[in-house]
C-alpha positions as CSV (number, residue, x, y, z in Angstrom):
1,X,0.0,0.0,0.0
2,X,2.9,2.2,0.9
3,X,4.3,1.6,-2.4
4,X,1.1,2.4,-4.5
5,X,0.8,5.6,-2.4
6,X,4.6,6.7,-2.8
7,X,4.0,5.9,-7.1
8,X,0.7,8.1,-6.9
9,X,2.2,11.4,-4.7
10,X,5.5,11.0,-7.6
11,X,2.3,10.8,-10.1
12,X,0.9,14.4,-8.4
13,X,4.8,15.7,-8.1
14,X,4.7,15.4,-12.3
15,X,1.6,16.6,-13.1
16,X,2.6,19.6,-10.7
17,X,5.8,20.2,-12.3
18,X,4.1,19.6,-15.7
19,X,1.0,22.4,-15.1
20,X,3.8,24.6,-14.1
21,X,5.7,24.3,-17.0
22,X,2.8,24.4,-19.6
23,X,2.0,28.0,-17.6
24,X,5.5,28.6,-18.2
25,X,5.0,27.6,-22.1
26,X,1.6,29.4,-22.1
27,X,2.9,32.7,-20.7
28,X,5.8,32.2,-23.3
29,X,3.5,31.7,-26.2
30,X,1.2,34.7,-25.4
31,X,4.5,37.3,-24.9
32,X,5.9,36.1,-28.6
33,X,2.1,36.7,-29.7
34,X,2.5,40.3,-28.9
35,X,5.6,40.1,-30.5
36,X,4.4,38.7,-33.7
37,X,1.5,41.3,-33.4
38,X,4.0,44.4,-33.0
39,X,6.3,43.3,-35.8
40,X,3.4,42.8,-38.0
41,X,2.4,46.2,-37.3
42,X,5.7,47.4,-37.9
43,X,6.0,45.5,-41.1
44,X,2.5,47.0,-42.3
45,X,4.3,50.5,-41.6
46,X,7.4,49.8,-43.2
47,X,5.5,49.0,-46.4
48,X,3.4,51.6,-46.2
49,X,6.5,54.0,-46.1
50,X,8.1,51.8,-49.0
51,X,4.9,52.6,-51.4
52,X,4.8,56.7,-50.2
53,X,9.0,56.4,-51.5
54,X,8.2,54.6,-54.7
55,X,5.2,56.9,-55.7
56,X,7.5,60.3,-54.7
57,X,10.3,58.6,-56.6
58,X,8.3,58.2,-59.9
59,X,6.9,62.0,-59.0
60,X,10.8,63.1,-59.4
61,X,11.5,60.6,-62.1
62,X,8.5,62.1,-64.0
63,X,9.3,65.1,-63.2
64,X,13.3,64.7,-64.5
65,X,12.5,63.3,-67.5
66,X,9.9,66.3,-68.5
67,X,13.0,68.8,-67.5
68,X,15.2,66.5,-69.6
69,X,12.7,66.9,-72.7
70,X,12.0,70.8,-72.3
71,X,15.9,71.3,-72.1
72,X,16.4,69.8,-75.1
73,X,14.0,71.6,-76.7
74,X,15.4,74.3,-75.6
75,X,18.6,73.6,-77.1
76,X,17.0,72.0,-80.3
77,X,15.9,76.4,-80.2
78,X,18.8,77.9,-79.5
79,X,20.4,75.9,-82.5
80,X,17.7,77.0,-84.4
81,X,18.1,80.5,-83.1
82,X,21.9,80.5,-84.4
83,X,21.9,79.3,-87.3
84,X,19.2,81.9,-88.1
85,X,21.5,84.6,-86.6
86,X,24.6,83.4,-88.8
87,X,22.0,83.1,-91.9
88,X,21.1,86.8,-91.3
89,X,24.9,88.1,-90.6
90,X,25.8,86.6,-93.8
91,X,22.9,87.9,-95.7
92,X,24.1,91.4,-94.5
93,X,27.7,90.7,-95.5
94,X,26.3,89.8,-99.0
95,X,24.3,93.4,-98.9
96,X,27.1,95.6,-97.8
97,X,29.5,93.9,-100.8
């Protein structure tokens, strides 16, 4: 009888130690919950920032490659502009021969 009572109190001694460490587990599980929560969060801002930097980078991309094309026009005028200037200088040469 001794015996059956001594294998039943090392029985209660395990599930003690057992319910302690599945608290233990628990209150584990629920802190890296929070954790995965707040890193989610911070992942959701993260991308949120990414897409705001992509769309202001096309905005200056767009906004390059129209200041690109009306300097070259520019140019492609000021070409224009000189050659009509060198056209006229030599047209007044001819007239004062």
């Amino acid at each position: 009888m001794e015996d059956i009572q001594k294998v039943i109190t090392e029985i209660e001694m395990k599930v003690a130690k057992m319910r302690s460490s599945l608290r233990s587990v628990n209150a584990e599980n629920t802190k890296l919950q929070a954790e995965v929560l707040r890193l989610n969060e911070k992942l959701s801002a993260r991308e949120t920032e990414v897409l705001e930097f992509k769309s202001k980078y096309d905005q200056l991309k767009a906004h390059q490659e129209q200041n690109h094309v009306e300097q070259d026009y520019q140019q492609d005028k000021n070409v224009q502009i000189d050659a009509l200037v060198r056209e006229i200088d030599d047209c007044i040469s001819r007239l004062k021969a």
